[in-house]
C-alpha positions, 0 to 999 in steps of 0.5 A: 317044136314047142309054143310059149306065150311070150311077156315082156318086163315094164318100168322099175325092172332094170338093173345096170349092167343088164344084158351085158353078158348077152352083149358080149356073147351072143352076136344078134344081141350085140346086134340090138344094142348097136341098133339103139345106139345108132337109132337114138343118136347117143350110147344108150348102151353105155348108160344101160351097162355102166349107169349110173343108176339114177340115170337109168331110172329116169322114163326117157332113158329107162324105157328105151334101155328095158325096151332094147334090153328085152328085144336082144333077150328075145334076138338071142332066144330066137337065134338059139331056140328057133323051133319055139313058136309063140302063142301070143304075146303082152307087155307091162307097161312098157313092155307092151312096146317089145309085145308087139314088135316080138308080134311085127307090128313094128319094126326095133327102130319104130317102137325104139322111137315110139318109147323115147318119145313115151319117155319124154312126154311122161317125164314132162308130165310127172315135173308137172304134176306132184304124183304118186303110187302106192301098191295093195296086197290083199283086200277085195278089188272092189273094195279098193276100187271104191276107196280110189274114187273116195280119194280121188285116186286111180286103179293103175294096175290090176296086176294079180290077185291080192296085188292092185296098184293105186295112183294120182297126186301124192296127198290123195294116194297118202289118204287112200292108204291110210283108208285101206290100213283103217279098213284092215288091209294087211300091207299098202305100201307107197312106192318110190317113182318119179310120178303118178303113171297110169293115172288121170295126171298122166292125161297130158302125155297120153294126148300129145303121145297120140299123134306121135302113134297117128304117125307111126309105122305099124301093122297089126300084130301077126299073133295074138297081143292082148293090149293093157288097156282093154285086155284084148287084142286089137281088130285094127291099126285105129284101135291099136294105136288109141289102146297104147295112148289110152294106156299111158292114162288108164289101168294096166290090166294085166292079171285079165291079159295072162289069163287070156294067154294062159288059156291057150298054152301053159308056158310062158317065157319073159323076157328083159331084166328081173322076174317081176312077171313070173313072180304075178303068174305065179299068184295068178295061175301057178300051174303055167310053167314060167321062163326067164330069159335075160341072161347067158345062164338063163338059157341053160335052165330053157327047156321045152 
């Protein structure tokens, strides 16, 4: 019997056609796809298998198709290694969602309902606003944190060390990176999303997405699940459901979150599509041994 700390992917990691081959292979995936499909009322699965792209990036559909995608990922290892116990769990972003249910928190169909409303408030407030992000390799996080308040800019993401991720409105961030280049930062670079997430414009989602959480069915997770917002694991029903409104508006602060959990155990298995998690464990802690689990193949490399 093994244990692993389990990480779930978050927004920008998809990838059309992910899970397919899960899908057509493994029945308990094929069993999470048709749970989506028959929960959200239209073929999430056909938009996550056959795009198009540009479809599948936008928040209302891309969080539910990483969610769903993740969850089969993580149906599917349970169904195959079901010796693996989990230490514990997070989730960037998004993927806070499957955190939990991986923990059972929620049920699929609860956090399937929870991110296509996330989704929905969250592209209501990036047409409303004109934001941006743009990420920092290298330099001294307080360095860039002082730079994001002289701008006008929020820390969206301590991500791992010499990666931090700025956000706010698109004229801001621009001042901000030409800031940390004229301080000799080695590379800022301005991404290509549709908004200023984890940021102050992100303030309006995060209110109207509270009583959605006020309503929600979900118990405390049964293993430990170090939340984004506070980097620590929640003590009540109350403080789990503000850390997950909190979010959508506040820092993810994910570099603290895996050394929690790396501190327990020194495996970590991430689920849903792209490697993203892996590539910052490995900059945070490169001594953890790292799994991806999202595809038939992935499997074969499994081994604990």
């Amino acid at each position: 019997m093994g244990n692993a700390f389990f990480v779930f992917s978050g927004q920008g990691a998809q990838t059309v056609g992910m899970g397919r081959d899960l899908y057509e292979e493994i029945p308990e995936a094929k069993a999470v796809f048709d749970q989506a499909d028959l929960a959200l009322g239209f073929p999430l699965t056909e938009i996550i298998f056959n795009g198009p792209a540009e479809k599948l990036t936008e928040s209302r559909y891309c969080q539910t198709a990483i969610y769903t995608m993740s969850c089969a990922a993580l149906a599917a290892f349970r169904a195959r290694f079901p010796e693996v116990k989990i230490d514990g769990c997070a989730g960037l972003s998004l993927g806070e969602y499957a955190a939990l249910h991986a923990a059972g928190s929620f049920s699929f169909a609860e956090g399937l309902k929870l991110l296509a409303r996330r989704g929905e408030l969250m592209d209501k407030a990036c047409k409303a606003s004109e934001g941006g992000m743009a990420t920092a390799l290298g330099g001294e996080v307080k360095q860039i944190v002082e730079v994001a308040a002289r701008c006008g800019v929020d820390v969206a993401n301590y991500n791992s060390p010499g990666q931090t991720v700025l956000s706010g409105g698109k004229t801001e961030i621009l001042a901000a990176v030409e800031m940390l280049k004229a301080q000799g930062l080695r590379k800022v670079v301005v991404l290509n999303v549709a908004g200023a997430f984890h940021s102050r414009l992100m303030q309006p989602a995060a209110n109207e997405f509270a009583g959605d959480l006020a309503a929600a069915q979900l118990v405390l997770p049964k293993v430990p699940v170090y939340q984004n917002y506070t980097a620590d694991t929640p003590k009540s029903t109350e403080e789990l459901r503000e850390n997950l409104a909190k979010q959508i508006s506040g820092s993810v602060r994910w570099e603290e979150c895996v050394r929690k959990l790396a501190a327990h155990c020194d495996t970590m298995i991430e689920f849903g599509p792209g490697n993203v998690l892996t590539g910052l464990m490995r900059r945070t802690i490169p001594e953890v041994r790292c799994f991806n689990i999202n595809t038939l193949d992935s499997f074969s490399a499994f081994a604990l």
